[in-house]
SEPA-552659 format. One record per residue (C-alpha): residue number from 0; residue in three letters; x, y, z. Coordinates in Angstrom, 2 decimals. Each point is the difference from the previous one (the first is absolute). Example, Ala and Ser with C-alpha at 12.3 -4.5 7.8 and 13.67 -1.06 7.14 Angstrom:
2
{0,'ALA',{12.30,-4.50,7.80}}
{1,'SER',{1.37,3.44,-0.66}}
% end
This chain:
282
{0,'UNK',{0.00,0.00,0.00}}
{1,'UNK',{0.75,3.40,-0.56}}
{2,'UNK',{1.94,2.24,2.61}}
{3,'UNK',{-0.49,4.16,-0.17}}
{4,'UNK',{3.38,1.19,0.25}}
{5,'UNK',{-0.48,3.73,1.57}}
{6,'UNK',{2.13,2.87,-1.79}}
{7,'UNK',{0.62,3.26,1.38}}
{8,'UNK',{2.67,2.87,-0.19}}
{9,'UNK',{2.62,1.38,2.00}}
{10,'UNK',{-1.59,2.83,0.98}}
{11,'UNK',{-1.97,-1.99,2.29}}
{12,'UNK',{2.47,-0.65,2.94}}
{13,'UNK',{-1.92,-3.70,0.93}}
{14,'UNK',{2.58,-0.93,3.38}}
{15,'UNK',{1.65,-2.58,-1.91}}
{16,'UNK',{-1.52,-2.83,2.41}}
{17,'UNK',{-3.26,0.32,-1.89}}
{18,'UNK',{1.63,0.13,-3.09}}
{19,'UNK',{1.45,-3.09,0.91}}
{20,'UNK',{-3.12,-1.18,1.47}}
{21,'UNK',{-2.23,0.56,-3.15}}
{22,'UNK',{2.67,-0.47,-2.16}}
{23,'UNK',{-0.40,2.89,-1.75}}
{24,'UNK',{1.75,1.19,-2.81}}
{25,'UNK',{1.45,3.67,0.11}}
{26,'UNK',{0.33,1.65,-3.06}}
{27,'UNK',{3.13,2.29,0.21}}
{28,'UNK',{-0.49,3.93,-0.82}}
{29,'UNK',{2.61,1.61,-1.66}}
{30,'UNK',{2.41,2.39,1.12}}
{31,'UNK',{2.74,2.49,-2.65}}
{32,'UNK',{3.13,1.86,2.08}}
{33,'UNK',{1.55,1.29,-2.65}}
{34,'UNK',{1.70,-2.86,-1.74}}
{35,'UNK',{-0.85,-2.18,2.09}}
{36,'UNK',{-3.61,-1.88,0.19}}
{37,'UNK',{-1.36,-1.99,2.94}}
{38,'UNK',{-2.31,-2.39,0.75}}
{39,'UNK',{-2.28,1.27,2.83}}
{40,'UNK',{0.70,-2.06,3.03}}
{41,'UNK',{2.35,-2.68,-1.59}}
{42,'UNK',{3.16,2.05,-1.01}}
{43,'UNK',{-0.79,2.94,2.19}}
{44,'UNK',{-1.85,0.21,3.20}}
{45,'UNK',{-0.96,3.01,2.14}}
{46,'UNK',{2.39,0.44,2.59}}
{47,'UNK',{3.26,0.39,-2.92}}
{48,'UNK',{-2.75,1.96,-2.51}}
{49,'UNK',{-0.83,2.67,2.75}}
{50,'UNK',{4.18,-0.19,1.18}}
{51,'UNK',{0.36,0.85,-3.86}}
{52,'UNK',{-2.63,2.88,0.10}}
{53,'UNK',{1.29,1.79,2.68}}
{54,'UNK',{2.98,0.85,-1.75}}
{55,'UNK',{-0.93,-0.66,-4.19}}
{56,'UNK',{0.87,2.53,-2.36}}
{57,'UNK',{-2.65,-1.34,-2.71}}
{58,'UNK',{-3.44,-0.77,1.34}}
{59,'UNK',{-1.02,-3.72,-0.92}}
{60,'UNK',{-3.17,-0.70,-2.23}}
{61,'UNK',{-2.11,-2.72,-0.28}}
{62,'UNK',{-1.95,-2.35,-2.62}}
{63,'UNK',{-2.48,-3.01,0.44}}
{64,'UNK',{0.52,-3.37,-0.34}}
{65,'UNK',{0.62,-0.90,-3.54}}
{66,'UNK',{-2.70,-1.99,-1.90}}
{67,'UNK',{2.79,-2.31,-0.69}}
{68,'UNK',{0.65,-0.21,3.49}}
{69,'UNK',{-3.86,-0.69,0.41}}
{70,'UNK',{-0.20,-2.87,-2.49}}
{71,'UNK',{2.85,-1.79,1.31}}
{72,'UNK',{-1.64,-0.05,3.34}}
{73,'UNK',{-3.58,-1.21,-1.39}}
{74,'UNK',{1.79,-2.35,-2.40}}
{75,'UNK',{1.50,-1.89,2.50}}
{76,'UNK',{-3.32,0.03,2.32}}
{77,'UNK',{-1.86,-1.40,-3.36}}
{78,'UNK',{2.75,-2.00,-0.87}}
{79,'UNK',{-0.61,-1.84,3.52}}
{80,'UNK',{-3.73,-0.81,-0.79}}
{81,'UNK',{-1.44,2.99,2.57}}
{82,'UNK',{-1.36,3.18,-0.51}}
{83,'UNK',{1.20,3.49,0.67}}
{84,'UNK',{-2.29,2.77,1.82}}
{85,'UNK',{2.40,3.22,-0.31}}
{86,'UNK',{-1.16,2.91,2.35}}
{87,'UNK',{2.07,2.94,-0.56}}
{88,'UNK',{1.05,3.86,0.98}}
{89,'UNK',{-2.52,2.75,-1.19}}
{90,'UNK',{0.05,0.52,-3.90}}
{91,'UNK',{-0.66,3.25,0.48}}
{92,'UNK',{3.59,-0.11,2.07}}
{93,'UNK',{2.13,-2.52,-2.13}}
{94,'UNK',{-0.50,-1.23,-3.19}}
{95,'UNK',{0.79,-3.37,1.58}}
{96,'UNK',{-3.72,-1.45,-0.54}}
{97,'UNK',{0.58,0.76,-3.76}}
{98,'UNK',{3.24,-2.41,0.03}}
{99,'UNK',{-2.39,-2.58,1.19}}
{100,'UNK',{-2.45,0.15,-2.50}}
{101,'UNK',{2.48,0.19,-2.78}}
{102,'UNK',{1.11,-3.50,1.09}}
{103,'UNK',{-3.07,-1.35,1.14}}
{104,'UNK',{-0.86,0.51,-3.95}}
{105,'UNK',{3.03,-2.16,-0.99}}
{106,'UNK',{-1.54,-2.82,2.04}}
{107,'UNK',{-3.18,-1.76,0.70}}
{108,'UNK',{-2.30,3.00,1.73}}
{109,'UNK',{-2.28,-2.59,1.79}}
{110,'UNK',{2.38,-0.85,2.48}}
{111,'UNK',{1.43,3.27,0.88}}
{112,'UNK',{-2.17,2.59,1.93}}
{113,'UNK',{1.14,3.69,0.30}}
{114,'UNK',{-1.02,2.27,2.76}}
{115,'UNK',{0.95,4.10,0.27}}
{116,'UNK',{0.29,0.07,3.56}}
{117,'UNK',{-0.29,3.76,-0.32}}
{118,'UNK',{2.41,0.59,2.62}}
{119,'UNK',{3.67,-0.86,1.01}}
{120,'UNK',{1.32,-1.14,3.50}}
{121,'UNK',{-1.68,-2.26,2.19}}
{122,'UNK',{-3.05,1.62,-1.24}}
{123,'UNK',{0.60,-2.36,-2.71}}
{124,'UNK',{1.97,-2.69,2.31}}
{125,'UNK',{-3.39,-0.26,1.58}}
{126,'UNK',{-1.92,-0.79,-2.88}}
{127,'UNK',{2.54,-3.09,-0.72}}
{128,'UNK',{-0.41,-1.52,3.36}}
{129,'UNK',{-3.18,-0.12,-0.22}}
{130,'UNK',{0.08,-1.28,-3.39}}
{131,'UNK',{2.60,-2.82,1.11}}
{132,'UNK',{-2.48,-0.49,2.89}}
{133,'UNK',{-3.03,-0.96,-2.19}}
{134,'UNK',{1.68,-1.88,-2.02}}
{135,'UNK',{1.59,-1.57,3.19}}
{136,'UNK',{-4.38,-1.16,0.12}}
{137,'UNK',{-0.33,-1.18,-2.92}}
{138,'UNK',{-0.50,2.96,-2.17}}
{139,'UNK',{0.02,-0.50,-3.44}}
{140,'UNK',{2.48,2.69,-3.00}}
{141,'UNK',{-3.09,2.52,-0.18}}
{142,'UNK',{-1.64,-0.47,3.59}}
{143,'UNK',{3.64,1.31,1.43}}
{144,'UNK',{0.58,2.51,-2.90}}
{145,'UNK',{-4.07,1.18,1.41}}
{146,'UNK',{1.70,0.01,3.34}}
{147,'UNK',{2.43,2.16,-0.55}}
{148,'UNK',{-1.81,2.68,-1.91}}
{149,'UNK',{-2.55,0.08,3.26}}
{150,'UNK',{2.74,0.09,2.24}}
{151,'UNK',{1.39,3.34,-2.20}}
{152,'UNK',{-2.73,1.61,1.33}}
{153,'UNK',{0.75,-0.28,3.62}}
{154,'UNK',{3.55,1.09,-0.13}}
{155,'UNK',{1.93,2.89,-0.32}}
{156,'UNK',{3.50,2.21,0.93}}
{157,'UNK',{0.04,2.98,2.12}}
{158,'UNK',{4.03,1.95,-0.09}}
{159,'UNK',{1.62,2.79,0.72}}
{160,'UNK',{3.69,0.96,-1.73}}
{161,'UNK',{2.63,2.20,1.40}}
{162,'UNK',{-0.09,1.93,-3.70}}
{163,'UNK',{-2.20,-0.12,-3.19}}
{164,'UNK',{3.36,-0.13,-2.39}}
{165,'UNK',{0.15,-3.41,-0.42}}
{166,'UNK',{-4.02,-0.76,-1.00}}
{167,'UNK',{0.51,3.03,-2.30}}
{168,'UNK',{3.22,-0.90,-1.60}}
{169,'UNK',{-1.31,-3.71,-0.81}}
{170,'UNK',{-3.34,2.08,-0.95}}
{171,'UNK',{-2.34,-1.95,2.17}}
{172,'UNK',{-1.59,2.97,1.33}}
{173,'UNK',{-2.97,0.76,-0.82}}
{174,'UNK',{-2.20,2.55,2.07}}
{175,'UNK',{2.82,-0.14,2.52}}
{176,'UNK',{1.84,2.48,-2.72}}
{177,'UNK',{-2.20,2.87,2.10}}
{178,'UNK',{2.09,-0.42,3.19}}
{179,'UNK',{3.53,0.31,-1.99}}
{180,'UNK',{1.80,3.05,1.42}}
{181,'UNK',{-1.52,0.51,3.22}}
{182,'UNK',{2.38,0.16,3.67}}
{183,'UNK',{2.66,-2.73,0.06}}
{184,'UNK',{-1.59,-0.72,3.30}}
{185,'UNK',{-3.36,-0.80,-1.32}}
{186,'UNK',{-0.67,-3.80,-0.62}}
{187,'UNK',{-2.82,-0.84,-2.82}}
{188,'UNK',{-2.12,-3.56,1.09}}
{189,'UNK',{-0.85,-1.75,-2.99}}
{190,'UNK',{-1.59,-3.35,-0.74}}
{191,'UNK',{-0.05,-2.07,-3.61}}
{192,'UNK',{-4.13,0.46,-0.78}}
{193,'UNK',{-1.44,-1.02,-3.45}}
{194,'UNK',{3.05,-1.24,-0.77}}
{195,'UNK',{2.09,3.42,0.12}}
{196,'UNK',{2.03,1.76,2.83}}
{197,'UNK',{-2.60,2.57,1.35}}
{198,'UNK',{0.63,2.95,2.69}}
{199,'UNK',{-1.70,0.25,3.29}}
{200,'UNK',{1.17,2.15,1.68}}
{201,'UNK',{3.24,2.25,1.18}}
{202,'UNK',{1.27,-0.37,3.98}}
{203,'UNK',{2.15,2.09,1.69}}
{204,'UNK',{2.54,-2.31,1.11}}
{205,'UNK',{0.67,-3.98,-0.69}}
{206,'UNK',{-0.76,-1.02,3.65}}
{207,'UNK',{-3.68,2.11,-0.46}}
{208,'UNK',{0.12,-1.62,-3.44}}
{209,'UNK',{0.35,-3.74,1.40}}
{210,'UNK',{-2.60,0.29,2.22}}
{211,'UNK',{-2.62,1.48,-2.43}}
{212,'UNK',{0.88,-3.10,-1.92}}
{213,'UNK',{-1.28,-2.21,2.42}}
{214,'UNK',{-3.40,2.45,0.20}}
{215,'UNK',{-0.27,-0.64,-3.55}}
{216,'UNK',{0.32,-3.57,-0.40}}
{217,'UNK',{-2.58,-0.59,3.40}}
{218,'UNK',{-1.85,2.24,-2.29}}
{219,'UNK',{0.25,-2.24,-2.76}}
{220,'UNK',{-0.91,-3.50,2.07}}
{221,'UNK',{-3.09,2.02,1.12}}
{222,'UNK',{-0.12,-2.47,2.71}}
{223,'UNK',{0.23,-3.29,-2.56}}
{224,'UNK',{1.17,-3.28,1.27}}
{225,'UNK',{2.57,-1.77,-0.34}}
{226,'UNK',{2.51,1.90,-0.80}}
{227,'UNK',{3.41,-0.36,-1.31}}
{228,'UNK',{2.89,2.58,0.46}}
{229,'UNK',{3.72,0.53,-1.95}}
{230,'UNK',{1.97,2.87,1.21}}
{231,'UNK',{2.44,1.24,-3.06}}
{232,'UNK',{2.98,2.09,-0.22}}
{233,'UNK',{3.08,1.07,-2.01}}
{234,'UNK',{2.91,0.47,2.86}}
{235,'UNK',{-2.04,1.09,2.70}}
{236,'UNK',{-0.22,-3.72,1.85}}
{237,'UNK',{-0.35,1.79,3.77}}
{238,'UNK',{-2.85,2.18,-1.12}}
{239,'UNK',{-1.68,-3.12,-2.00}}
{240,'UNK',{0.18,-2.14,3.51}}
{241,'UNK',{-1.70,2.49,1.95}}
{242,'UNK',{-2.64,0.68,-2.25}}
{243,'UNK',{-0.59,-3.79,-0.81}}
{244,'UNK',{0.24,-0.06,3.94}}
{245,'UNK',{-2.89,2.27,0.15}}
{246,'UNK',{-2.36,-1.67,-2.36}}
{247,'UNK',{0.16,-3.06,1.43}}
{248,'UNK',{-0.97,1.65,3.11}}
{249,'UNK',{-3.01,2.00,-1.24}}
{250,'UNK',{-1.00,-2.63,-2.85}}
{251,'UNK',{0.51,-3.26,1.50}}
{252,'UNK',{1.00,-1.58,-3.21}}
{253,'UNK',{-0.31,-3.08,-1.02}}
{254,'UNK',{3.32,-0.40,-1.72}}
{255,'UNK',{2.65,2.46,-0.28}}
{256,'UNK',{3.27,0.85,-1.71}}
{257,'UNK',{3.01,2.38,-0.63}}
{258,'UNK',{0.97,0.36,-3.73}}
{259,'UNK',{2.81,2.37,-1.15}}
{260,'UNK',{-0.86,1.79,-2.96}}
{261,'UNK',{1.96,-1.72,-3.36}}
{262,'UNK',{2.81,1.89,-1.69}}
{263,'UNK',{-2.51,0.41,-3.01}}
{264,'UNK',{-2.81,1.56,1.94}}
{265,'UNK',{2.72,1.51,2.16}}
{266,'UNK',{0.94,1.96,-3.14}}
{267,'UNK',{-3.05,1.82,-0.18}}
{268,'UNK',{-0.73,0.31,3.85}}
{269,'UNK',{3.16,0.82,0.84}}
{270,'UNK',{1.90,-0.37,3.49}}
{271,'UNK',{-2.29,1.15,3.45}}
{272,'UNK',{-2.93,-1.51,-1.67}}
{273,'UNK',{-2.54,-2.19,3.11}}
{274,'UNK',{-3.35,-0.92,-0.62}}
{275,'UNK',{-2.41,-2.75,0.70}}
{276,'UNK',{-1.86,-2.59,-2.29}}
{277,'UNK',{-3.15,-1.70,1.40}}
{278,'UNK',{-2.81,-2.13,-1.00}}
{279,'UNK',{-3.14,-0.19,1.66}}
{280,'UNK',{-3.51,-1.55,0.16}}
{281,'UNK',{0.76,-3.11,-1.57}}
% end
């Protein structure tokens, strides 16, 4: 019979123990330093990317996975008699999703479901557990792909970054573009909604800012249970603890992580960044 082998990205910072778990396959984003090119989270991970940063002359860049990338990974799932359900980052953030369905139309599409998680981050890591958790019961390809796209609308990111440079530079900003030039001291809270970075508002100072965060997302639960909580962040592991500290306290999770951010979403956060992913009411 037939196994679903889950796909996902590396934007989506599963603790490797699930990974490992569901064996789930991790399609590798793609990071450009001048010459050089990386593969997110295989030749380059965050602690020597953000080293790098601190002190880089030339800014890196990123691309998506490579459809070529893409159909080796779903030939080899197809080649193994099983079927591939692929839920990536946002299309409206990478153009990763499109890599899929160029290879997914070099193979047989019947056994390879697609979903646009619309989001990045455990936003997204949330909608593969519970994927790998239905399928886990029994769940057939579609039933988990069905899964998934509920489970999309139950999550979501909440962050604040030190500086609005990096999200303009790698021209993921969106509305935020409003809050460029205002006080070095003032830190914008954003979230990833309807697939795009969006602004919420601007805080006085990044302690202020972290706890609006956690307003926000109990704003966001609305009181929904379970719920599931990732704290992120891009070198800023002490302030990351304390908030995750926090929401575990006030949320009473049931599950809960600590991702660092990737170099390749690192690029367009940038250093400083903290926020929190959650999914909640089901």
């Amino acid at each position: 019979m037939a196994k679903v082998v889950l796909v996902t990205d590396s934007t989506g910072y599963l603790p490797k123990e699930l990974i490992d778990l569901y064996q789930i396959r991790v399609a590798p984003q793609v990071l450009i330093w001048g010459k050089e090119t990386f593969l997110d989270g295989i030749d380059i991970l965050p602690d020597e990317f953000y080293r790098r940063l601190k002190t880089a002359k030339v800014m890196p860049s990123t691309s998506q996975v490579t459809p070529a990338t893409m159909l080796d990974i779903f030939g080899r799932i197809l080649n193994d008699g099983n079927e591939a359900l692929g839920i990536f980052i946002g299309a409206e953030l990478s153009g990763t999703l499109a890599s899929a369905n160029q290879a997914r139309g070099e193979l047989v599409k019947e056994k390879i479901e697609l979903v646009d998680s619309g989001t990045t981050a455990m936003a997204m890591g949330f909608q593969v557990l519970a994927a790998a958790r239905a399928l886990e019961k029994g769940a057939n390809l579609h039933e988990a792909a069905e899964v998934a796209r509920e489970t999309s609308h139950h999550t979501g990111v909440v962050f604040t970054v030190d500086t609005l440079e990096f999200l303009q530079r790698g021209g993921r900003i969106g509305a935020a573009s409003r809050y460029l030039g205002t006080a070095l001291n003032v830190k914008p809270i954003l979230e990833v909604r309807g697939g795009k970075v969006e602004p919420i508002e601007r805080i006085r100072t990044k302690s202020k800012a972290l706890d609006r965060v956690l307003d926000i997302i109990a704003e966001r639960i609305d009181g929904q249970k379970p719920v599931r909580i990732s704290a992120i962040h891009a070198l800023a592991e002490e302030e990351a603890n304390r908030l995750l500290e926090r929401a575990v306290g006030r949320f009473h999770p049931l599950e809960s992580y600590m991702a660092v951010v990737s170099p390749v979403v690192g690029t367009h956060a940038g250093p400083g960044t903290v926020g929190l992913a959650f999914c909640a009411g089901i």
